[in-house]
Each structure stands twice: as structure tokens, then as C-alpha cells.
N, CA and C atoms as an extended XYZ file, in Angstrom:
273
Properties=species:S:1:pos:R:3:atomname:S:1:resname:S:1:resid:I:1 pbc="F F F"
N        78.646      111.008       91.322 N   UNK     1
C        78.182      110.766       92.653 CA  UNK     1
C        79.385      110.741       93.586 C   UNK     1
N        79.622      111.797       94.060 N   UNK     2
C        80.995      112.107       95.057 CA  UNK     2
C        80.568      112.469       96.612 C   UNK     2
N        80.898      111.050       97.616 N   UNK     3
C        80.462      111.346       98.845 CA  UNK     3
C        81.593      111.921       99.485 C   UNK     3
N        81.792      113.173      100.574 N   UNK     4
C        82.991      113.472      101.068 CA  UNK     4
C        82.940      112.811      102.114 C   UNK     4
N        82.987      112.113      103.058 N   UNK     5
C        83.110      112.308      104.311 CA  UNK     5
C        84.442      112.723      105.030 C   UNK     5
N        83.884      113.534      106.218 N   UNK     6
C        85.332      114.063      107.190 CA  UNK     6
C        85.006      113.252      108.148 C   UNK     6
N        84.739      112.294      108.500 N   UNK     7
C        84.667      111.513      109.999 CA  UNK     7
C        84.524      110.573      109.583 C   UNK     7
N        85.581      108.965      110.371 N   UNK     8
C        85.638      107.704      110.012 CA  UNK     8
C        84.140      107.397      110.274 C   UNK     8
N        84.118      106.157      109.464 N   UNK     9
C        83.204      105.796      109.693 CA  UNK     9
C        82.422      105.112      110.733 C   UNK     9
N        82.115      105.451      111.537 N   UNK    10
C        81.450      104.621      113.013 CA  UNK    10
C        80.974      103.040      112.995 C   UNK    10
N        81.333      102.366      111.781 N   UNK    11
C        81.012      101.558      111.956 CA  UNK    11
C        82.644      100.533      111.912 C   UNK    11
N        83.170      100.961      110.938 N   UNK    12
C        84.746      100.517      110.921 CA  UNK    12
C        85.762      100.827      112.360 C   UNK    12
N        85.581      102.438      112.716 N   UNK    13
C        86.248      102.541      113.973 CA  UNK    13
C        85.464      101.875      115.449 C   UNK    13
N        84.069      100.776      114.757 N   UNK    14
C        83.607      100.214      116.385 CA  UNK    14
C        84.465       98.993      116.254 C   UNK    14
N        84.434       98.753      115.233 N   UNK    15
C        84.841       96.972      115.042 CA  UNK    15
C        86.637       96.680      115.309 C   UNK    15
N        87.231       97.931      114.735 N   UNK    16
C        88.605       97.802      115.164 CA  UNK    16
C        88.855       98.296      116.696 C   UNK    16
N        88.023       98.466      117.234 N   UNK    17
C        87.948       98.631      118.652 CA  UNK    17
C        87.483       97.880      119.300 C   UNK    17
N        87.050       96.539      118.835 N   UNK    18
C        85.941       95.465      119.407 CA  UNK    18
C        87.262       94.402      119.805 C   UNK    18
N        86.571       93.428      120.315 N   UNK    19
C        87.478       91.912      120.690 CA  UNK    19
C        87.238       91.392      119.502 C   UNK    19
N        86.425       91.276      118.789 N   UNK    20
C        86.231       90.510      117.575 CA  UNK    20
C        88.030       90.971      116.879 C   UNK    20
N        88.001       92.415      116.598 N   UNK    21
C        89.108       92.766      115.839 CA  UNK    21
C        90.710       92.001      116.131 C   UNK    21
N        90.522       92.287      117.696 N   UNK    22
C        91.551       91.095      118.633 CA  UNK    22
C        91.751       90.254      118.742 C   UNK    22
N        90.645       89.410      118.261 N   UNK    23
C        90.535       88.049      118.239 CA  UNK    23
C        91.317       87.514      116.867 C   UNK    23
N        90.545       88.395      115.889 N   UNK    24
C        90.923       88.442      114.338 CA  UNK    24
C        92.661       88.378      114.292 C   UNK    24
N        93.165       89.308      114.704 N   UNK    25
C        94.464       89.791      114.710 CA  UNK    25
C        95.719       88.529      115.290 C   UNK    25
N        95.204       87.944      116.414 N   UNK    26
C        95.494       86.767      116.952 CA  UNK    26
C        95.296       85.699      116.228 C   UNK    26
N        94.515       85.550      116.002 N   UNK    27
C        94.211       84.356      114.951 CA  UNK    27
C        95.159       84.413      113.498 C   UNK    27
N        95.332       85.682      112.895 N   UNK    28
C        96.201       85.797      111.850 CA  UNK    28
C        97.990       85.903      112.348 C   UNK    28
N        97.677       86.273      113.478 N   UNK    29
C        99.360       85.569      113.932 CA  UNK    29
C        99.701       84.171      113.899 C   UNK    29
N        98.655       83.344      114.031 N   UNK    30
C        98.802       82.216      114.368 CA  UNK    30
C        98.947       81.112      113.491 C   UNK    30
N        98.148       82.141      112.658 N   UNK    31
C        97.940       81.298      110.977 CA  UNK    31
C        99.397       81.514      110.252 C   UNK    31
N        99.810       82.673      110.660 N   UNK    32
C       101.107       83.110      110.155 CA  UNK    32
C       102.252       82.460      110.145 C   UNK    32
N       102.527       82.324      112.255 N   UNK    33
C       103.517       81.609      112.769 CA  UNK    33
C       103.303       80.293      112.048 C   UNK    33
N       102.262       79.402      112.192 N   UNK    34
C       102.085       77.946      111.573 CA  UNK    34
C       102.580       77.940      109.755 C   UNK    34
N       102.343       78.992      109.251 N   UNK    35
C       102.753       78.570      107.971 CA  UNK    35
C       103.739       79.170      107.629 C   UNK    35
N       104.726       79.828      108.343 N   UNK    36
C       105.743       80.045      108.110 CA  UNK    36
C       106.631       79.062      108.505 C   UNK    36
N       106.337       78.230      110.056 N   UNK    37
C       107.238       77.058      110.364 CA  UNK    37
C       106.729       75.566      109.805 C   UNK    37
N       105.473       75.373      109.095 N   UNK    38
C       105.302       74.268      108.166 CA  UNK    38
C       105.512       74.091      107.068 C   UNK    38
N       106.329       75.405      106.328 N   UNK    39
C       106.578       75.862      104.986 CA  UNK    39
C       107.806       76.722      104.772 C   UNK    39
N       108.314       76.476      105.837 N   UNK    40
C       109.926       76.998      105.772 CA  UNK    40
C       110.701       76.780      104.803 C   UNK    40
N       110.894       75.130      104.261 N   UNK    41
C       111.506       75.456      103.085 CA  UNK    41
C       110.833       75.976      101.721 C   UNK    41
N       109.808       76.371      101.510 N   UNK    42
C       109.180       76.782      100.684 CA  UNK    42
C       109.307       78.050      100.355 C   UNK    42
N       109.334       78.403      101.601 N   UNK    43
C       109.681       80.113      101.628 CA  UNK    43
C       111.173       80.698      101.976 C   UNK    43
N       111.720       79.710      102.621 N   UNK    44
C       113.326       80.214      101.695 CA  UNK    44
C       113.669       80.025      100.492 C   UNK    44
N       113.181       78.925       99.998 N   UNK    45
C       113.224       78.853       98.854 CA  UNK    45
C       112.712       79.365       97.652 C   UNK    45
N       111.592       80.479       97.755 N   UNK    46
C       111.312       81.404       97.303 CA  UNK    46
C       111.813       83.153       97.477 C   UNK    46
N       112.065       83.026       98.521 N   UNK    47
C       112.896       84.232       98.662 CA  UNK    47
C       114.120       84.894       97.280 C   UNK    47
N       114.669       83.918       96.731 N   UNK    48
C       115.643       84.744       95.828 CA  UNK    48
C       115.168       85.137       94.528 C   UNK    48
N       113.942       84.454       94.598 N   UNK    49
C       112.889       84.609       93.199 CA  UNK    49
C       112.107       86.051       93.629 C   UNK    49
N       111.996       86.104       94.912 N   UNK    50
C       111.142       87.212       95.831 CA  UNK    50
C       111.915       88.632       95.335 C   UNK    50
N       113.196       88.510       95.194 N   UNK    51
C       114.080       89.302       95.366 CA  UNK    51
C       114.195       89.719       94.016 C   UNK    51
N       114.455       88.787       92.920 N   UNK    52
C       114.357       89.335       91.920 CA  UNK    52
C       113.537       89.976       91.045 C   UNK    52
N       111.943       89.423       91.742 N   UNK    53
C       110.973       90.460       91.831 CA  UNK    53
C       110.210       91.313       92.299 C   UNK    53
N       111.143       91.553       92.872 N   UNK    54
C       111.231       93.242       93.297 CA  UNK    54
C       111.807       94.443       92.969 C   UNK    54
N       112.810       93.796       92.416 N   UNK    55
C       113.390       95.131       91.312 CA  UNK    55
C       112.682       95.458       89.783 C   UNK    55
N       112.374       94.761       89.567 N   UNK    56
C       111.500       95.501       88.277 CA  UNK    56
C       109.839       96.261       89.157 C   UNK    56
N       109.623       95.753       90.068 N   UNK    57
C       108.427       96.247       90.634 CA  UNK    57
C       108.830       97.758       91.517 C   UNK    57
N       109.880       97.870       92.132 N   UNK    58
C       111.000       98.672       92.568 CA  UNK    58
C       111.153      100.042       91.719 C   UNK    58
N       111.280       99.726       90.493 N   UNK    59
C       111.447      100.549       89.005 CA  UNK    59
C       110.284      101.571       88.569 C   UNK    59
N       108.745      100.472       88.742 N   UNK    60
C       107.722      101.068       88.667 CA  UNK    60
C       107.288      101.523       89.466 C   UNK    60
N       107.602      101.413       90.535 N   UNK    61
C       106.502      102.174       91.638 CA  UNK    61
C       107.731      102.712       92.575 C   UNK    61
N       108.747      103.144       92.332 N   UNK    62
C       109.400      104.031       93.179 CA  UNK    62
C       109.399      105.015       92.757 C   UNK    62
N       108.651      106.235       93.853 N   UNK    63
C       108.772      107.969       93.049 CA  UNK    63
C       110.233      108.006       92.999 C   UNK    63
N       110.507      108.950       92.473 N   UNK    64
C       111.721      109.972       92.204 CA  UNK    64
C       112.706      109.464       91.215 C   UNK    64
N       112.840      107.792       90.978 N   UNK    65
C       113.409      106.925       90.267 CA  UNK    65
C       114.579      107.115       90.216 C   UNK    65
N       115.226      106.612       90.824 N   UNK    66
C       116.774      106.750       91.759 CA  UNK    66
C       117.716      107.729       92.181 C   UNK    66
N       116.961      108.252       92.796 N   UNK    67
C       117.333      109.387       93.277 CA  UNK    67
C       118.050      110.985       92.171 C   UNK    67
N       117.818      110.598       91.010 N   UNK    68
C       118.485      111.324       90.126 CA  UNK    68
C       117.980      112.571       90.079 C   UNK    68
N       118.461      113.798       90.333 N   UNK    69
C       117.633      115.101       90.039 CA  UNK    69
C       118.214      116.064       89.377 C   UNK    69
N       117.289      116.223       88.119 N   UNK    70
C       117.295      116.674       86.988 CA  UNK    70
C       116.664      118.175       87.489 C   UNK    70
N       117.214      119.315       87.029 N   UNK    71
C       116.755      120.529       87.433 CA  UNK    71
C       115.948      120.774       86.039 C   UNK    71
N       114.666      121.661       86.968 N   UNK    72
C       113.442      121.574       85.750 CA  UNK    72
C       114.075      122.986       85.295 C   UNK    72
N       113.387      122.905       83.711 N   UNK    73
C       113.911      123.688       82.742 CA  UNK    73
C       113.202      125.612       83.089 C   UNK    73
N       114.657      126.440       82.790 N   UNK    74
C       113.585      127.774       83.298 CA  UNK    74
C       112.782      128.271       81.768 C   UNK    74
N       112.151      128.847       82.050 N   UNK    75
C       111.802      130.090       80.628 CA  UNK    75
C       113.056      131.209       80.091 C   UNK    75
N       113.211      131.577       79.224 N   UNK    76
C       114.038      132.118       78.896 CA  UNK    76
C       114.610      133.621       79.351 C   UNK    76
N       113.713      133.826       80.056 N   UNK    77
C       113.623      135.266       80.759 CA  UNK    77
C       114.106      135.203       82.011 C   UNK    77
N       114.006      133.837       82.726 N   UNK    78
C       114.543      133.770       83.883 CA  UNK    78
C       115.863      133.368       83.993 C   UNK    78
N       116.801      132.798       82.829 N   UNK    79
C       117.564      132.268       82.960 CA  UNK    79
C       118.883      133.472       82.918 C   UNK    79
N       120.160      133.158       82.651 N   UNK    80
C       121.527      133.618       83.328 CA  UNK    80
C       121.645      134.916       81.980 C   UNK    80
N       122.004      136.000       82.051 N   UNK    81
C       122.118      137.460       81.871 CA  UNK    81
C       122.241      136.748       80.616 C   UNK    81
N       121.983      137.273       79.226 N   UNK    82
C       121.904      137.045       77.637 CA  UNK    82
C       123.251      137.635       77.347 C   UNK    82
N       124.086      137.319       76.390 N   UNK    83
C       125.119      137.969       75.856 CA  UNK    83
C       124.517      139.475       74.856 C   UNK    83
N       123.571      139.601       74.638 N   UNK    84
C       123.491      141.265       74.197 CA  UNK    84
C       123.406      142.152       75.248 C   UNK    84
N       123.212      142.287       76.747 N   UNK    85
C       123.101      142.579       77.520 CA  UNK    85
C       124.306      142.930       78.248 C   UNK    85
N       125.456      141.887       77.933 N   UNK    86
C       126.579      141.812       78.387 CA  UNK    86
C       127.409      142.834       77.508 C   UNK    86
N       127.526      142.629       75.895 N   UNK    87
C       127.865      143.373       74.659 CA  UNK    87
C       127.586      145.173       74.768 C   UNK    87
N       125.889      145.416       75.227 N   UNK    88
C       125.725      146.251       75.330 CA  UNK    88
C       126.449      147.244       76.419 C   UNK    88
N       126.992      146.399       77.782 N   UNK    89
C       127.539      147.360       78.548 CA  UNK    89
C       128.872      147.610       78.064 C   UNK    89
N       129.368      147.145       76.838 N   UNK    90
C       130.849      147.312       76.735 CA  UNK    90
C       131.070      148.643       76.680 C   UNK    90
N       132.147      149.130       76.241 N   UNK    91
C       132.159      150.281       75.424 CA  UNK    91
C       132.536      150.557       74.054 C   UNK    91
């Protein structure tokens, strides 16, 4: 059962266009600002634990995995002139 749709949905793009959504958005600033300055030391104090997990999470979910690039392998036909080829033009 595979629905495609090509057009948001009219009911999601009314609501993020509404005051409700604005209201929402405000309200989660607020909740934010308050528990970030009633829990300050909590959350510096989690931060270096934050940090250290992020590098193993970093590991798994970063494409390309550090930047290393490995050139993909050719077929044998495409690769650099064969030494019988070379032999053969001797004289």
C-alpha cells in the first residue's frame, strides 16, 4: 500500500501557518529559556559526557567516514596498458 503524494499536505501547511503554530513556537522558547536558566548547572555539567557521546554516534552516522577516499576498484580492461602489450611493441 504505497501512497505518493506530490503536494503537502493542506492540513499540516494550514496549521504551520496558523497562530496556534506561533503560539506553539513561543511557548517552546520559553520552556526552553526557563530550563536552561533553572538547570544550568545540570547542563554544564552534562555537556562533557554530551561530548563524549558524540563521537561514537559521529562514527555511525557520518557518511563518507573521515573523509578518507579510497578509489573504487577498475575491471581489468580498464585499467593501465598490460605488460604483453608493452613486450609486444618491442622489437
Amino acid at each position: 500500500m504505497n501512497h505518493i503524494h506530490s503536494q503537502p499536505d493542506p492540513a499540516l501547511a494550514s496549521f504551520w501557518g496558523s497562530r496556534y503554530s506561533i503560539g506553539l513556537v513561543v511557548l517552546g522558547a520559553v520552556a526552553a529559556y526557563f530550563l536552561l536558566t533553572e538547570h544550568r548547572a545540570h547542563f554544564l555539567g552534562a555537556l562533557p559526557f554530551l561530548l563524549v557521546l558524540a563521537c561514537p554516534l559521529m562514527h555511525l552516522f557520518m557518511p563518507g567516514g573521515h573523509g578518507h577516499s579510497h578509489p573504487a576498484p577498475q575491471p581489468p580492461d580498464a585499467a593501465a596498458p598490460s605488460d604483453a602489450a608493452t613486450v609486444a611493441d618491442k622489437p
